[in-house]
Backbone and ligand atoms as CSV (ligand in chain L), in Angstrom:
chain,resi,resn,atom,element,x,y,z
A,1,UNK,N,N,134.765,197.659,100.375
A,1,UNK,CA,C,133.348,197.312,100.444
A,1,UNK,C,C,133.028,196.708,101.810
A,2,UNK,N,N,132.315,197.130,102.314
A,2,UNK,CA,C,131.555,196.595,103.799
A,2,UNK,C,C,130.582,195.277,103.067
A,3,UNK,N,N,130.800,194.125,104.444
A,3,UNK,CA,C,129.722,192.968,103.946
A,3,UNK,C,C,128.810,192.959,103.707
A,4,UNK,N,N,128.073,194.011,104.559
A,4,UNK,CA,C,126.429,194.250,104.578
A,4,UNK,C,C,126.424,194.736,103.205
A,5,UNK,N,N,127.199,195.327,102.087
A,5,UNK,CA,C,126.502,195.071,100.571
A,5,UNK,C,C,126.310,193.892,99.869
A,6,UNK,N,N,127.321,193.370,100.311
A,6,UNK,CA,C,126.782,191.869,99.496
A,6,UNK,C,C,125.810,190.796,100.426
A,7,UNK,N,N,125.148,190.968,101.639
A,7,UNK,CA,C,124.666,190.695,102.258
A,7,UNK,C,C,123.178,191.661,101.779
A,8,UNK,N,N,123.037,192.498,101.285
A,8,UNK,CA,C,122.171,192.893,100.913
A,8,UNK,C,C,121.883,192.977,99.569
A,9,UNK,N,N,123.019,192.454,98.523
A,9,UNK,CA,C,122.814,191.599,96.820
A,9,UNK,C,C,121.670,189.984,97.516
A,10,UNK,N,N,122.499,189.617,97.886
A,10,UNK,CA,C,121.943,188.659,98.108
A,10,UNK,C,C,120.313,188.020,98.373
A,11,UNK,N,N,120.441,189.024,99.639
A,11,UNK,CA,C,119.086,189.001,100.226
A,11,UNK,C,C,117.927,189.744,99.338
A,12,UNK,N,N,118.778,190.897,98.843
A,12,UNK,CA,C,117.556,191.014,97.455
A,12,UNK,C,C,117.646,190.034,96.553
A,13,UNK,N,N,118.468,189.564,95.953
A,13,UNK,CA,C,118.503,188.716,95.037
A,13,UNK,C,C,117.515,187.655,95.497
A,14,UNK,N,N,117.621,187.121,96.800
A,14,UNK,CA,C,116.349,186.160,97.682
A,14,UNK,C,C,115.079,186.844,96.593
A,15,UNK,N,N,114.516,187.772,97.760
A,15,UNK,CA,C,113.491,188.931,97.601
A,15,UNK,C,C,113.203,188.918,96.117
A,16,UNK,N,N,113.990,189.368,95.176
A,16,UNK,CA,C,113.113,189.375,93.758
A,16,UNK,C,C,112.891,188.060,93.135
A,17,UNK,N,N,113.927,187.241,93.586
A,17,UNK,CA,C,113.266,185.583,93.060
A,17,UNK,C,C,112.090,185.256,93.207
A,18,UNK,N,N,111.784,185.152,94.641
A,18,UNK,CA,C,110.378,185.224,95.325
A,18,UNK,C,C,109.344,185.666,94.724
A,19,UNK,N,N,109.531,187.110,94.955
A,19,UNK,CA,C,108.756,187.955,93.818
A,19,UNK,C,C,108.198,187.893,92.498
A,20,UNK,N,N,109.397,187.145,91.433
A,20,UNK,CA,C,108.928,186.383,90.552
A,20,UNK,C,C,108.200,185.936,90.314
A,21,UNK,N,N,108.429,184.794,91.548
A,21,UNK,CA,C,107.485,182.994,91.527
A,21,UNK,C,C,106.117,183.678,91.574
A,22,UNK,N,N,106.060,184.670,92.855
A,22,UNK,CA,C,104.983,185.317,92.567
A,22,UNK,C,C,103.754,185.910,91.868
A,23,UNK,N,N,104.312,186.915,91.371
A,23,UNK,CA,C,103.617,187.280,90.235
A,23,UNK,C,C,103.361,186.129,88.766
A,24,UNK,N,N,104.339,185.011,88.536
A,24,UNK,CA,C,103.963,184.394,87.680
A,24,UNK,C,C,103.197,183.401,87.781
A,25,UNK,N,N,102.932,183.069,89.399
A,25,UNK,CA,C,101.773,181.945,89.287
A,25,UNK,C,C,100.585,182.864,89.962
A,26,UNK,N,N,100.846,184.158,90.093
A,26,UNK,CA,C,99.595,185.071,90.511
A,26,UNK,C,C,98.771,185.211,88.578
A,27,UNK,N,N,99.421,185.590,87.801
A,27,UNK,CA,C,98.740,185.419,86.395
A,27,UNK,C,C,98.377,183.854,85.917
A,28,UNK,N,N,99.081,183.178,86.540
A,28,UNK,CA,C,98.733,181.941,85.803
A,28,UNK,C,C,97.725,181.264,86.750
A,29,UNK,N,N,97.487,182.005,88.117
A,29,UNK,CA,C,95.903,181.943,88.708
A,29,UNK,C,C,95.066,182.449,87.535
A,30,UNK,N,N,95.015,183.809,87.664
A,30,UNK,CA,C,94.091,184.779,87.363
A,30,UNK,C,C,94.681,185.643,86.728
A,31,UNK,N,N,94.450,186.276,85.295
A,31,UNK,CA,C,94.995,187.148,84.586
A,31,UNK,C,C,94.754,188.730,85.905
A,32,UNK,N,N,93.120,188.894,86.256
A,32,UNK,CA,C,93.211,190.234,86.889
A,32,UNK,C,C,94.204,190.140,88.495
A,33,UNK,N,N,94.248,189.081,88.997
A,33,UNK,CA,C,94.651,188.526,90.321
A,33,UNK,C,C,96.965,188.592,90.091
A,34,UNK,N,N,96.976,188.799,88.428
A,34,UNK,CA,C,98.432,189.104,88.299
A,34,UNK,C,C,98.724,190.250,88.372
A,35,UNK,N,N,97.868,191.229,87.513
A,35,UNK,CA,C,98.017,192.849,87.526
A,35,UNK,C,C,97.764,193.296,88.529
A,36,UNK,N,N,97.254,192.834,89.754
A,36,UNK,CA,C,96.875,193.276,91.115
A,36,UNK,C,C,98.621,193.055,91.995
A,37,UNK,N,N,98.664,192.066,91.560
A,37,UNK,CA,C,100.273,191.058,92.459
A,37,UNK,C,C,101.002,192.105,91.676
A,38,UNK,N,N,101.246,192.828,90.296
A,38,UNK,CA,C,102.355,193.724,89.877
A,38,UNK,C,C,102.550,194.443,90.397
A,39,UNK,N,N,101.324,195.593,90.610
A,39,UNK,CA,C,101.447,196.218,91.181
A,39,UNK,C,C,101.276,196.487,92.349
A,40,UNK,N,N,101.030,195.727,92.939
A,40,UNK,CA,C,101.921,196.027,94.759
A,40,UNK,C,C,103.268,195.099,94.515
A,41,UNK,N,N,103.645,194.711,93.647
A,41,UNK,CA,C,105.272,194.711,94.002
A,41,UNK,C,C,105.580,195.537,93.534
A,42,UNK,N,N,105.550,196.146,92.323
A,42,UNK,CA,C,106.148,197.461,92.094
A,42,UNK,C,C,106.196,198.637,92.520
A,43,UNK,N,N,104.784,198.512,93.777
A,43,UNK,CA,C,104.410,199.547,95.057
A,43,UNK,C,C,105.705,199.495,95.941
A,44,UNK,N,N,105.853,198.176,96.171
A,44,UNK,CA,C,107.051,197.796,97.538
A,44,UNK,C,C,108.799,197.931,96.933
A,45,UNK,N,N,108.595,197.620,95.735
A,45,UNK,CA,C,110.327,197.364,94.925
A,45,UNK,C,C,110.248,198.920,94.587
A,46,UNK,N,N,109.668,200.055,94.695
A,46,UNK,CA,C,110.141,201.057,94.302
A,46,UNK,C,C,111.002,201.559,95.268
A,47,UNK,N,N,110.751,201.860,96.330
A,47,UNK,CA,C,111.240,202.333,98.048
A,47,UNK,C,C,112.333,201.481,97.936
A,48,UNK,N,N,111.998,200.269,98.040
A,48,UNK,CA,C,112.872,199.448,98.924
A,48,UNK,C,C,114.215,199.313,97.734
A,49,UNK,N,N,114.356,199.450,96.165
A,49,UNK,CA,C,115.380,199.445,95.384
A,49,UNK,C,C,116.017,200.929,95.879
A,50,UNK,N,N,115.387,202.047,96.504
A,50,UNK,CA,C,116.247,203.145,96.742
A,50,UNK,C,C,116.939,203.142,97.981
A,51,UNK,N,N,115.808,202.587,98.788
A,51,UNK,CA,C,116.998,202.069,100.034
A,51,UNK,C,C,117.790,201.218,99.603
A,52,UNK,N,N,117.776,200.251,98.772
A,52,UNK,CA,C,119.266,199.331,98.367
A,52,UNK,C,C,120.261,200.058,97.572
A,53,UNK,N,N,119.956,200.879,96.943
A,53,UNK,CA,C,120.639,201.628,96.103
A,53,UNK,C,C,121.542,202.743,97.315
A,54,UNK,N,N,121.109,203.177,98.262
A,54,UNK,CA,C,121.349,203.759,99.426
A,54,UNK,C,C,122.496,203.027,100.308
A,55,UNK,N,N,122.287,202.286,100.107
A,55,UNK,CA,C,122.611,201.130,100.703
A,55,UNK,C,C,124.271,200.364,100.361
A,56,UNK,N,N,123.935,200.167,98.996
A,56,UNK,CA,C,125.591,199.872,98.602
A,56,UNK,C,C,126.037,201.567,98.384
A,57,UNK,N,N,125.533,202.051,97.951
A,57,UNK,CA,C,126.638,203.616,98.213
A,57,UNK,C,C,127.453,203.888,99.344
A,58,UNK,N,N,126.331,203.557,100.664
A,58,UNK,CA,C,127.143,203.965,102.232
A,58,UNK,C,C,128.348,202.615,101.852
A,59,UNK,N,N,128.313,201.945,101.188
A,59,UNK,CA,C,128.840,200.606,101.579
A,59,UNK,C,C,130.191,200.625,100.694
A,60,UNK,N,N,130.250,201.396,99.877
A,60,UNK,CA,C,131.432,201.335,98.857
A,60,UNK,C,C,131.381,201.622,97.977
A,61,UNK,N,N,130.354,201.460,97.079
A,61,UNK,CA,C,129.912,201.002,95.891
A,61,UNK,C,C,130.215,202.525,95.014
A,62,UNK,N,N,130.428,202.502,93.842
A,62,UNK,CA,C,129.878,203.378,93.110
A,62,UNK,C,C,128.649,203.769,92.906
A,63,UNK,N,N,127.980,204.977,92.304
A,63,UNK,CA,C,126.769,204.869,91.825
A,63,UNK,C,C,126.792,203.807,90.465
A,64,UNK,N,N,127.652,204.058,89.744
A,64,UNK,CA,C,127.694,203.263,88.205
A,64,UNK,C,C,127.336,201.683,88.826
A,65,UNK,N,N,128.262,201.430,90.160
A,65,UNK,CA,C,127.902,199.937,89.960
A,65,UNK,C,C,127.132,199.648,90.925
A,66,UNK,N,N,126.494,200.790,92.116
A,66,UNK,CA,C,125.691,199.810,92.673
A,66,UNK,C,C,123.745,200.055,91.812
A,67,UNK,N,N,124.259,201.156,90.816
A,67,UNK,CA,C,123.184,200.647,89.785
A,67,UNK,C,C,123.446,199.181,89.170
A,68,UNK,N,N,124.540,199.117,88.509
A,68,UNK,CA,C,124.179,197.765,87.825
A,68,UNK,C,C,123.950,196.709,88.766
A,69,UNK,N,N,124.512,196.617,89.871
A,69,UNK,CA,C,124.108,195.122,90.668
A,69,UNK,C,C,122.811,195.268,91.564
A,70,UNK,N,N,122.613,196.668,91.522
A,70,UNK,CA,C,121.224,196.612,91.794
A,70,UNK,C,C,119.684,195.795,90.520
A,71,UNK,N,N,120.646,196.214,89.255
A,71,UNK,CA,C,120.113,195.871,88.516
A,71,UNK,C,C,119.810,194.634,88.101
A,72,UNK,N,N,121.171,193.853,88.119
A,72,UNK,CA,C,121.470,192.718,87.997
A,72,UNK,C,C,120.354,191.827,89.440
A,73,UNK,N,N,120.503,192.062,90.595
A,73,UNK,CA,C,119.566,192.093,91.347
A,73,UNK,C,C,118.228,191.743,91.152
A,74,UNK,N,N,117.882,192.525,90.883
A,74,UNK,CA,C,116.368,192.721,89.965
A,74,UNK,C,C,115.975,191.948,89.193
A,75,UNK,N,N,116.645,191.612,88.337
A,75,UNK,CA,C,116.673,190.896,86.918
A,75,UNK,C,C,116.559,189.222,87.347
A,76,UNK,N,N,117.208,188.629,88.296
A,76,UNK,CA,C,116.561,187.389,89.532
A,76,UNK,C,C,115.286,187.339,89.281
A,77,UNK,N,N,114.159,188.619,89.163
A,77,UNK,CA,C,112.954,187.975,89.761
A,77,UNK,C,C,112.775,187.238,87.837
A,78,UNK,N,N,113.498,187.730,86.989
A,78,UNK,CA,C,112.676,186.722,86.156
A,78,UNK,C,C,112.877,185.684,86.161
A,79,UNK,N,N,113.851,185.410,86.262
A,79,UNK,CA,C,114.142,183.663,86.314
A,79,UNK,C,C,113.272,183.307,87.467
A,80,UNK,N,N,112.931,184.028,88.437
A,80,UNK,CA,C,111.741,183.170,89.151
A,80,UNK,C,C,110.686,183.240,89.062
A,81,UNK,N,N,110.510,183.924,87.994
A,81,UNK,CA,C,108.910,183.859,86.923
A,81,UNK,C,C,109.111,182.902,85.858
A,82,UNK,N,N,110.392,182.373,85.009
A,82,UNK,CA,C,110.193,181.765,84.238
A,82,UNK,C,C,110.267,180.198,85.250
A,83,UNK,N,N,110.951,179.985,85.862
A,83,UNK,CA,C,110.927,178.695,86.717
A,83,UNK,C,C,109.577,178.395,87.353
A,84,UNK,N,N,108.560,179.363,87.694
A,84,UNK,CA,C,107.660,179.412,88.502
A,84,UNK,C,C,106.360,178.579,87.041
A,85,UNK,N,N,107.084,179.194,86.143
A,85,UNK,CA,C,106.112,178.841,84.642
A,85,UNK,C,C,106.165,177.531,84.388
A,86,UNK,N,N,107.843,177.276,84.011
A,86,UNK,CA,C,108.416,175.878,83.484
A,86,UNK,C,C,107.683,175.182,84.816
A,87,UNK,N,N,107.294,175.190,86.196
A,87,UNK,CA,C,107.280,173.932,86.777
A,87,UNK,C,C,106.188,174.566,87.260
A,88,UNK,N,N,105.294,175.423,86.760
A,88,UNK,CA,C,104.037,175.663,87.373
A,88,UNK,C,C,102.509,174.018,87.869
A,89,UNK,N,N,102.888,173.566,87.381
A,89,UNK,CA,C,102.400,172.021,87.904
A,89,UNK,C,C,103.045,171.466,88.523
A,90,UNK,N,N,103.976,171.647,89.415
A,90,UNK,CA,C,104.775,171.070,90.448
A,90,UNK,C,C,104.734,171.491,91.510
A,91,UNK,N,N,104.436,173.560,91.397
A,91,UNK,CA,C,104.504,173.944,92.604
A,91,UNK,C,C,102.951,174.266,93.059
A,92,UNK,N,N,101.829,173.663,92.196
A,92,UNK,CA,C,100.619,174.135,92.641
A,92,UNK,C,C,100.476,174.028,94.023
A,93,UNK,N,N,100.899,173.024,94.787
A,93,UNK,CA,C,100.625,172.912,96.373
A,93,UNK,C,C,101.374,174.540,96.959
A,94,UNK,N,N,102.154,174.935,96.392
A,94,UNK,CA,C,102.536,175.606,97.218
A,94,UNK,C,C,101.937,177.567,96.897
A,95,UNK,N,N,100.906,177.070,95.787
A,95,UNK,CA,C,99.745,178.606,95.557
A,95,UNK,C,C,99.140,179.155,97.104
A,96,UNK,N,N,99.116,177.881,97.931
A,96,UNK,CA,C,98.407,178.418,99.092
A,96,UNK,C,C,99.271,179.116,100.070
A,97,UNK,N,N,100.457,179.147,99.287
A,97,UNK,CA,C,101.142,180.051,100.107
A,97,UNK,C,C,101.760,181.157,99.511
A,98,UNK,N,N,101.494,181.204,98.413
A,98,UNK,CA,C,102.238,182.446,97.202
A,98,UNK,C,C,101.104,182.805,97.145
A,99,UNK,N,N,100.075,182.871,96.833
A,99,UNK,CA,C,99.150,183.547,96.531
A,99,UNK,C,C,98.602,184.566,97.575
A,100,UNK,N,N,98.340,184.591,98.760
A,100,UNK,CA,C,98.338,185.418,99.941
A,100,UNK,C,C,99.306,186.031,99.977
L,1,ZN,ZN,ZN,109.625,192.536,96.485
């Protein structure tokens, strides 16, 4: 395995956390202001999961597994939707910067 795959788990793993926090205090703005935030992430995470998927293949990976840790990957952004929920009154200062 070359580093740049797990250098690129990672950095997605960053990326869909983010994403999360995102979209879950984009609905807990505004119900229409969340379905807007879905879908342009699901505009941007479509491409960019095939370039990652692209990505651990050149790198080593199986297809079998750089599906699952792509998957596993992915699966990050909920916990940063449910964290974004559980402490959604903590991070209101920081809507002015998730929300844009
Ligand atoms: Zn994203």
């Amino acid at each position: 395995m070359h580093t740049f795959t797990y250098l690129n788990l990672i950095g997605d793993g960053v990326h869909n956390f983010l994403d999360g926090i995102i979209i879950a205090t984009s609905f807990m703005t505004d119900t229409h202001l969340g379905m807007a935030t879905t879908i342009a992430v699901a505009a941007h995470e479509i491409p960019q999961e095939i370039g990652d998927f692209g990505i651990l293949i050149y790198g080593g990976f199986s297809r079998a597994k750089a599906l699952l840790y792509n998957f596993l990957s992915a699966l990050i952004s909920v916990a940063g939707a449910i964290i974004a929920y559980l402490f959604f009154g903590q991070i209101l200062w920081l809507k002015v910067f998730l929300i844009p």
